[in-house]
Structures are given as structure tokens and as C-alpha cells.
GUDOSE-608085 format. One line per 2 residues: number of its first residue (from 1); their letters; for each residue x, y, z of C-alpha. Coordinates in nm, 3 decimals. Layout:
NUM) a) X/Y/Z ~ ...
END
This chain:
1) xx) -2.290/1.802/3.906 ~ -2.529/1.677/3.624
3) xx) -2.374/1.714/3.306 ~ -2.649/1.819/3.042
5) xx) -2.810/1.598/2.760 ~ -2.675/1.656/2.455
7) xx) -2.977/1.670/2.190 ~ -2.990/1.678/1.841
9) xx) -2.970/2.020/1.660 ~ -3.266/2.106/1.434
11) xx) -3.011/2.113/1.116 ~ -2.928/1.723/1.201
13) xx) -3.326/1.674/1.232 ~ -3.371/1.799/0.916
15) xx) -3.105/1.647/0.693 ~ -3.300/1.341/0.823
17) xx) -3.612/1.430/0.770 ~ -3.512/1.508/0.372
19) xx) -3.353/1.207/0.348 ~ -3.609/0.983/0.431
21) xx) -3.854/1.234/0.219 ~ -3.627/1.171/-0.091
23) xx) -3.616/0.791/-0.010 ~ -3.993/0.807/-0.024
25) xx) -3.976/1.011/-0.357 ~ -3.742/0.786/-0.482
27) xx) -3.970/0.466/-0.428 ~ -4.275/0.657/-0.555
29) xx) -4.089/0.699/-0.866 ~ -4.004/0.353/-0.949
31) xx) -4.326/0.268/-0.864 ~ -4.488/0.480/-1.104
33) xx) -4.247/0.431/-1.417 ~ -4.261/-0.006/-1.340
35) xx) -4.667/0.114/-1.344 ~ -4.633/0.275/-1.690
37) xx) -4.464/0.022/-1.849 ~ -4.655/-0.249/-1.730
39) xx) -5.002/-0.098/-1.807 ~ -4.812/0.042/-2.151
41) xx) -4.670/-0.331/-2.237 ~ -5.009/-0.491/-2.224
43) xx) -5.148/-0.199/-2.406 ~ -4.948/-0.276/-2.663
45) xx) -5.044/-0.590/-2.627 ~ -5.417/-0.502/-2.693
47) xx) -5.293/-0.292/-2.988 ~ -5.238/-0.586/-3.222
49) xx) -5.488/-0.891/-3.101 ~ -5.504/-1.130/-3.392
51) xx) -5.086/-1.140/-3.328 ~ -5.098/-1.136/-2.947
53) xx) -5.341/-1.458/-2.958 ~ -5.176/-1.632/-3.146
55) xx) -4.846/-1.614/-2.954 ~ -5.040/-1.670/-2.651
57) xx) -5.241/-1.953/-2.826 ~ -4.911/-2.132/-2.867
59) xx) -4.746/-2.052/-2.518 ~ -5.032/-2.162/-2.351
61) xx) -5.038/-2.522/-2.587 ~ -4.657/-2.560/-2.514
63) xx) -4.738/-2.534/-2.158 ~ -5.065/-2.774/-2.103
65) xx) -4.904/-3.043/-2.323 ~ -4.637/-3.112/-2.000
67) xx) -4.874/-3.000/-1.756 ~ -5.145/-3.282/-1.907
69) xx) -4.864/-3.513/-1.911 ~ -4.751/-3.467/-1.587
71) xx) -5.111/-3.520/-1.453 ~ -5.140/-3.833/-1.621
73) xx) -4.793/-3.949/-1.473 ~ -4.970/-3.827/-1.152
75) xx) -5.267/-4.062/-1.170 ~ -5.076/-4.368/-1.324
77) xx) -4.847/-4.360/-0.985 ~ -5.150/-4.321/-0.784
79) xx) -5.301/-4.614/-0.969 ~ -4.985/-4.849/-0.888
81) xx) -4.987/-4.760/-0.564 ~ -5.328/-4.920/-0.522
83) xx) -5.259/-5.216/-0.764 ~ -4.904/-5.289/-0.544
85) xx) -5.138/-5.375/-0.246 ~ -5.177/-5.681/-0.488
87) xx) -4.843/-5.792/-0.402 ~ -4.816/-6.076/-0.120
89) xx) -4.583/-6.311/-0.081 ~ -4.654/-6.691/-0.026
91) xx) -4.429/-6.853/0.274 ~ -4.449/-7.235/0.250
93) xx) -4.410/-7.386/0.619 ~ -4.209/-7.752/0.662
95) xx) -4.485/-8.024/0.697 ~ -4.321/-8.143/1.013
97) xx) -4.424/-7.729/1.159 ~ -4.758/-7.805/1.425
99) xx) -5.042/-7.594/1.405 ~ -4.997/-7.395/1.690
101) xx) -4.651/-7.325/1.576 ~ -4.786/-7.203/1.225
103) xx) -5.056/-6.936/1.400 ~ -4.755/-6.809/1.669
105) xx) -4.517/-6.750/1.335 ~ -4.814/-6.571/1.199
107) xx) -4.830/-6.341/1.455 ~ -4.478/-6.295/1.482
109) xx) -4.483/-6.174/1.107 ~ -4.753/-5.975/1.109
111) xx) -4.591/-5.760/1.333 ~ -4.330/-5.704/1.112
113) xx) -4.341/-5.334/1.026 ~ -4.322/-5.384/0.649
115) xx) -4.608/-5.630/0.705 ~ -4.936/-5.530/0.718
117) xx) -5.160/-5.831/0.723 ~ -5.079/-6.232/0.755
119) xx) -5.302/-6.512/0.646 ~ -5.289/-6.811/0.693
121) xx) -5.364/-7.137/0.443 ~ -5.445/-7.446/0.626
123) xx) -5.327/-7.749/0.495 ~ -5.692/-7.905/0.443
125) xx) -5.786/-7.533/0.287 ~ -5.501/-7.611/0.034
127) xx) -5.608/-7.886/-0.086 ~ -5.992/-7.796/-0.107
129) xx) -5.843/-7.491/-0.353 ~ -5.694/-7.765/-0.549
131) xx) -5.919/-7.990/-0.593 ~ -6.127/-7.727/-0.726
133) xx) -5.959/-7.613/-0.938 ~ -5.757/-7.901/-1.114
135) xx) -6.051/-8.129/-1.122 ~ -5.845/-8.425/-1.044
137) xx) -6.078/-8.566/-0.760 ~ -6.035/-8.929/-0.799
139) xx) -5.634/-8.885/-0.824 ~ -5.652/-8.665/-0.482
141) xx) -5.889/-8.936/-0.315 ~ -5.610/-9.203/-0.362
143) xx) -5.360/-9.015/-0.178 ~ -5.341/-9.157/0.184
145) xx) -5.163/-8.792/0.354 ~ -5.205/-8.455/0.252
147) xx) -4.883/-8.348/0.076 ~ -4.946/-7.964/0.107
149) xx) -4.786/-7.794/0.365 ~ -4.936/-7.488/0.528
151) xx) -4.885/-7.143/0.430 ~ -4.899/-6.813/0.529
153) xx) -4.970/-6.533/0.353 ~ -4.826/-6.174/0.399
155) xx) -4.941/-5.828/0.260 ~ -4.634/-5.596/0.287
157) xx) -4.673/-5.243/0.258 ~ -4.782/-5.081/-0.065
159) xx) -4.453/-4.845/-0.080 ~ -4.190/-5.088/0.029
161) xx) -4.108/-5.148/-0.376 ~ -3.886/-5.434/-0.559
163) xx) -3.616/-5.423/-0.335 ~ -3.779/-5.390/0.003
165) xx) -4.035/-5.697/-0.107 ~ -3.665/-5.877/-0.155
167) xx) -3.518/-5.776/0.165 ~ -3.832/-5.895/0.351
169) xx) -3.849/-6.264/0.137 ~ -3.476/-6.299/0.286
171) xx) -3.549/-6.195/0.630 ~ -3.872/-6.434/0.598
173) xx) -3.691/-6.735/0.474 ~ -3.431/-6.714/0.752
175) xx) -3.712/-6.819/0.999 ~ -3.759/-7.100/1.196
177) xx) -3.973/-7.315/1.054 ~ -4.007/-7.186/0.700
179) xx) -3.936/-7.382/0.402 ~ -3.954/-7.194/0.138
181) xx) -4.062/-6.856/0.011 ~ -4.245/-6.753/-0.279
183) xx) -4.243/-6.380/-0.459 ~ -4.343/-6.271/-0.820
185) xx) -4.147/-5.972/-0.838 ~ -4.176/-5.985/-1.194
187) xx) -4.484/-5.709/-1.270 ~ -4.368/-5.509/-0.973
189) xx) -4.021/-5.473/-1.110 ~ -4.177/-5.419/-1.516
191) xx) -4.507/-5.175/-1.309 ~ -4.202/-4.949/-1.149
193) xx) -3.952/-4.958/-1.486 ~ -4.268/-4.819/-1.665
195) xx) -4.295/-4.567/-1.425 ~ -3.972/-4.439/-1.427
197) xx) -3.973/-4.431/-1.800 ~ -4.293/-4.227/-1.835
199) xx) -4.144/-4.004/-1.566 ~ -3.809/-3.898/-1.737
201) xx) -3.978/-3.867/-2.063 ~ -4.234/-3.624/-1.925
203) xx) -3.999/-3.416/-1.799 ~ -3.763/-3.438/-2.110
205) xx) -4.069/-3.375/-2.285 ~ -4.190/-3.089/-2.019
207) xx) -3.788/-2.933/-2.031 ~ -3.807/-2.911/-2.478
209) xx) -4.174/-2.756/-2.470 ~ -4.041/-2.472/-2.162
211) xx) -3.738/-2.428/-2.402 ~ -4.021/-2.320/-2.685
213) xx) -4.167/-2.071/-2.465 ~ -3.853/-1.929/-2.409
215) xx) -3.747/-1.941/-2.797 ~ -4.077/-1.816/-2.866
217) xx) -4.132/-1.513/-2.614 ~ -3.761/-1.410/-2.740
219) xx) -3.826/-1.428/-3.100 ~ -4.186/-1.228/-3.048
221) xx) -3.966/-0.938/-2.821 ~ -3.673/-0.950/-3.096
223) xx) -3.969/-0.853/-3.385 ~ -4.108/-0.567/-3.135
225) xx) -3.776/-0.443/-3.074 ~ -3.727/-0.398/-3.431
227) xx) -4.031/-0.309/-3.516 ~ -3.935/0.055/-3.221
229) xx) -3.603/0.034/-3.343 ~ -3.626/0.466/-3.492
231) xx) -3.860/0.544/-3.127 ~ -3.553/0.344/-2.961
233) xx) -3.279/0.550/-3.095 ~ -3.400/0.881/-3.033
235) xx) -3.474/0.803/-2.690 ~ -3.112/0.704/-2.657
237) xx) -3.040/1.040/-2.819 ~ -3.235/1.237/-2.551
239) xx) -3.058/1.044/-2.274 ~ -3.316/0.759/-2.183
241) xx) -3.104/0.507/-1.970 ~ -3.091/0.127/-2.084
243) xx) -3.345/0.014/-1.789 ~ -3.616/0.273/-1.934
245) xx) -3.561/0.170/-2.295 ~ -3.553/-0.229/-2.114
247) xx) -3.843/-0.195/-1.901 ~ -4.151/-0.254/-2.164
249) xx) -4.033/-0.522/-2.326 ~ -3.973/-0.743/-2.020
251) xx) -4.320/-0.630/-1.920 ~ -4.429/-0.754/-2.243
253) xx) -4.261/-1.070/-2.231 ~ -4.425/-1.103/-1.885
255) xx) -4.768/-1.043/-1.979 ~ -4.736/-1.295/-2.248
257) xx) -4.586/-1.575/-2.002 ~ -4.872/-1.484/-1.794
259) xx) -5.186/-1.489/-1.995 ~ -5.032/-1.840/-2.184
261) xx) -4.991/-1.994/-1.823 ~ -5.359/-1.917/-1.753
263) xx) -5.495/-1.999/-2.068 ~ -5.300/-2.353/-2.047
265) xx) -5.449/-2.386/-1.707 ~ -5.799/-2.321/-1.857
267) xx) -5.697/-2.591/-2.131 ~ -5.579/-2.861/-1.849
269) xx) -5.916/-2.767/-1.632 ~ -6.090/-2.810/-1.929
271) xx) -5.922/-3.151/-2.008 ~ -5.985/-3.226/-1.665
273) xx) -6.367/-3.188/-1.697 ~ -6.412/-3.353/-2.029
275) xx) -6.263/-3.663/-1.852 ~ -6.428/-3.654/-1.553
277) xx) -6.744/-3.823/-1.692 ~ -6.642/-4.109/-1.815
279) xx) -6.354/-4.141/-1.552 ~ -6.609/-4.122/-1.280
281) xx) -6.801/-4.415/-1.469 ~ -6.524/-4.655/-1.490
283) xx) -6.483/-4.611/-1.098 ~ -6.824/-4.713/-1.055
285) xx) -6.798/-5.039/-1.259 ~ -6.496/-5.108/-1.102
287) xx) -6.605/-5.002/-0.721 ~ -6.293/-4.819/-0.689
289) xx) -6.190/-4.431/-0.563 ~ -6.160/-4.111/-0.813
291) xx) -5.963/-4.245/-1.126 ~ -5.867/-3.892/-1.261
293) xx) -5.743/-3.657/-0.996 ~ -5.702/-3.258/-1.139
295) xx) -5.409/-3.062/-1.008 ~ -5.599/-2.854/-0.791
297) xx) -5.562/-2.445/-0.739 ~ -5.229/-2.501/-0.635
299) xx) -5.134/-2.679/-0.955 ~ -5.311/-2.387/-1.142
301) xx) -5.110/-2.086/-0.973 ~ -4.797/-2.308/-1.044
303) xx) -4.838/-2.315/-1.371 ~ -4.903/-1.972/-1.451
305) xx) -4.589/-1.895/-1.217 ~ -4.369/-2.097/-1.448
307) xx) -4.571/-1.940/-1.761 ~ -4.449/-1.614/-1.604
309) xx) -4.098/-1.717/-1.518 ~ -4.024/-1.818/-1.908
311) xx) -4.188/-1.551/-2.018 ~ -3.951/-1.294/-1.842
313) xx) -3.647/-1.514/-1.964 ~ -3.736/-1.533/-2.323
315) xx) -3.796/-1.135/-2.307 ~ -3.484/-1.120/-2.075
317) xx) -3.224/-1.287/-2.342 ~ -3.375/-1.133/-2.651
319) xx) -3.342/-0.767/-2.472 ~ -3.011/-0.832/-2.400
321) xx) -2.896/-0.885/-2.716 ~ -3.070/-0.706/-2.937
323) xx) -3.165/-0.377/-2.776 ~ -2.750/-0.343/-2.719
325) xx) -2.712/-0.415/-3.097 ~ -2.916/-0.069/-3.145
327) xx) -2.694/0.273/-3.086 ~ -2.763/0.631/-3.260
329) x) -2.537/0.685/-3.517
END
């Protein structure tokens, strides 16, 4: 025999029911107070202008100075990638190598992944170059062989650095055939020390100027906490809770993270464009790509994220210690 289907009595239904009705109540709630005190905060905000723009005025200064920096740091590194194509190094054959041996080892090291391209320098070439250039014609014509050897000349790939160019002049000179092997190293090695410089300073730079934001947001949230301190204690008389009083004041600290981070990305656009002209100029004399590349939309959104993030952590600390300092009496 069938045993019947239990089913849910109508009491059960509705416990659920008014459970998910006061989880929906609940949510609409926090929604609307976080709604208040956002729209509230910046209303404050609008209250007092002349103060509000000038604490944005120097959030939004502290912020493009790094972002500028960084951009510039940006461009540099894009620059030495294209002047490190510059780097070859010069691999001197043994005179006794024949010339069907030289063109074989070309090919063999131009297949080389770190190579990209191999040239070679024909003995007879080499000593055309020379005699153009040292002028010493009638010493050259009383030479009976040609003393220069031939040499090949490799291109190595524009990201292989100091150390890879070294690894690659050993592997090189281990060759059959080769003599010797020649690589200036020097300007790489001084191009990529420079580099590394500029890029720990920016950020050192980039870390002291976020610490400012914080120190400033704080100290502008410590003032308006003060400045509510009678409005704060009664509402902790009537019973407000510690998030309620809280709320506003990290909204405030937000909106001010937020409208610095987009003015400094109006400052670094504008930057951007006032160097674009004669940027763009200096490309054409030199036949070259963009010079100055901007940081894009993504760059932009970026920075008012992190304008946002300190923002909310200056407001965050100086809340935290100050609005517990404040009790009713």
C-alpha cells in the first residue's frame, strides 16, 4: 500500500514566507540608511565649498604627482626597450675560418633563440670601413695580406638584459671557430641601474604622497567630528548605535578620496595633452613611434580607485579614534 506524501503545513509555509519578507526588509533598510548618509556626507560636503576644494585640491595634487611620475617611468622603460635593440655583439672569426664556414656559423647563430638577426663583415668589407675612416691609405696599401678577420654580427633580443647578453657572449665564444668576442655591456648595465633607481624612488615617492592622503583625509574627518561633537552626544543619548554615528564620516572621507582621484586624473590627462604637441614633434624629427604614451581609461579608473581606497582609510583611522574618545557624560 502507498504510503501518503507528507507536505508541508501552511504554518511551516508561512514562517518561511516571513522570514524571507523580513530578510528583504532588512536589506531595504541598510540600503536606505548607507543611501542617506552617502547623499548626506556629500551634502555636507557642498555645505562648505571654499574648504571642501581645497582639501580636494590637495588630495588630488598628492595623487597626480606619483601618478605623473609613474607615467614618465612608463615611457623611459618603453624608450630603453627600443634603444636596447642597439645592442649587438661583435664575434671576431680566426683568420684561418673559410668563407663558407663563416656563412654556415652564421646561420647556426641566428637561429639561436636569443638571436634575432646575424650579419656578417667580410674581411675585404672590414677593411674598406677602415680605410675610411682612419685615412691611412698609403699605410694600408703597403700591407701585402689583409690582417682583419671576418666577423659576424648578432642582434639579440631587446629583453634578454645584462646578464642574458653575458650568458650568450659565453655560449658564443665556446664555438668552433670563433676567436674572440666583443660586448659593451657598459650603457646597458648604467641604462638598466637608472631604471631601477627611478623605479624605487617613484614608488618611495608614490608610498609618502598616499601616506598624505591618508594623514590628510584623517585630519579633515578629526575637525568634522569635532566640529558634531554636541549633535554626536545626544544621538548617543537617544540610543544611536556606533555604525549610525560612523556611517557619514566614512562616506565623507570617501567622497573626498573620490573627487581628488578624479580631479588628479583630470590633472595627469591634462599633463598628458599639454605634452602631446611637442612630444608628437620630436617623433617626427626623429622618425620614431609615439614618445609620450597616457595611461589610458584603465589608468584613470585606477587611480580614482586608489583615491577612494585612502580616502576610506584616512576617514577609517580618524573615526576610530576619535568618535570613541566622545561619550555623554
Amino acid at each position: 500500500m502507498k504510503r501518503p506524501t507528507a507536505r508541508p503545513s501552511r504554518g511551516a509555509a508561512r514562517r518561511g514566507h516571513g522570514g524571507l519578507a523580513r530578510l528583504r526588509a532588512g536589506l531595504s533598510a541598510w540600503a536606505i540608511a548607507h543611501g542617506r548618509a552617502l547623499v548626506s556626507s556629500l551634502g555636507r560636503l557642498v555645505s562648505m565649498p571654499l574648504s571642501a576644494l581645497m582639501t580636494v585640491g590637495v588630495l588630488a595634487i598628492s595623487l597626480a604627482l606619483p601618478a605623473l611620475f609613474l607615467l614618465l617611468l612608463q615611457n623611459v622603460e618603453r624608450l630603453s626597450a627600443d634603444w636596447d635593440r642597439g645592442a649587438s655583439l661583435s664575434v671576431f672569426l680566426d683568420l684561418s675560418v673559410e668563407e663558407s664556414r663563416v656563412q654556415s656559423l652564421a646561420d647556426e647563430l641566428a637561429q639561436s633563440p636569443p638571436v634575432q638577426a646575424a650579419t656578417i663583415i667580410s674581411p675585404d668589407q672590414a677593411l674598406a670601413d677602415f680605410r675610411r675612416m682612419a685615412g691611412m691609405d698609403e699605410a694600408l696599401d703597403l700591407l701585402d695580406d689583409n690582417p682583419l678577420p671576418a666577423v659576424i654580427v648578432l642582434i639579440p633580443d631587446p629583453g634578454l638584459g645584462a646578464e642574458g647578453l653575458q650568458a650568450l657572449g659565453a655560449e658564443v665564444q665556446a664555438a668552433d671557430g670563433v676567436d674572440s668576442v666583443r660586448l659593451d655591456l657598459a650603457w646597458v648595465e648604467r641604462l638598466q641601474s637608472i631604471s631601477d633607481l627611478l623605479r624605487r624612488a617613484v614608488w618611495l615617492i608614490a608610498a609618502l604622497l598616499g601616506l598624505t592622503v591618508v594623514l590628510v583625509v584623517g585630519n579633515t574627518i578629526r575637525l568634522a567630528i569635532q566640529n558634531r561633537r554636541e549633535e554626536i552626544v545626544i544621538a548617543k543619548l537617544i540610543g544611536a548605535t556606533d555604525g549610525f554615528i560612523r556611517r557619514p564620516f566614512l562616506y565623507e572621507g570617501l567622497w573626498y578620496g573620490a573627487l581628488g582621484g578624479l580631479t588628479s586624473a583630470v590633472l595627469v590627462g591634462g599633463v598628458r595633452l599639454a605634452l602631446d604637441g611637442p612630444a608628437s614633434e620630436l617623433a617626427r624629427l626623429y622618425q620614431t613611434g609615439p614618445i609620450l604614451v597616457g595611461p589610458g581609461l584603465g589608468g584613470f579608473g585606477l587611480l580614482c580607485l586608489v583615491g577612494i581606497g585612502l580616502g576610506l582609510t584616512g576617514s577609517w583611522l580618524a573615526v576610530g579614534r576619535h568618535l570613541a574618545a566622545i561619550e555623554p557624560k
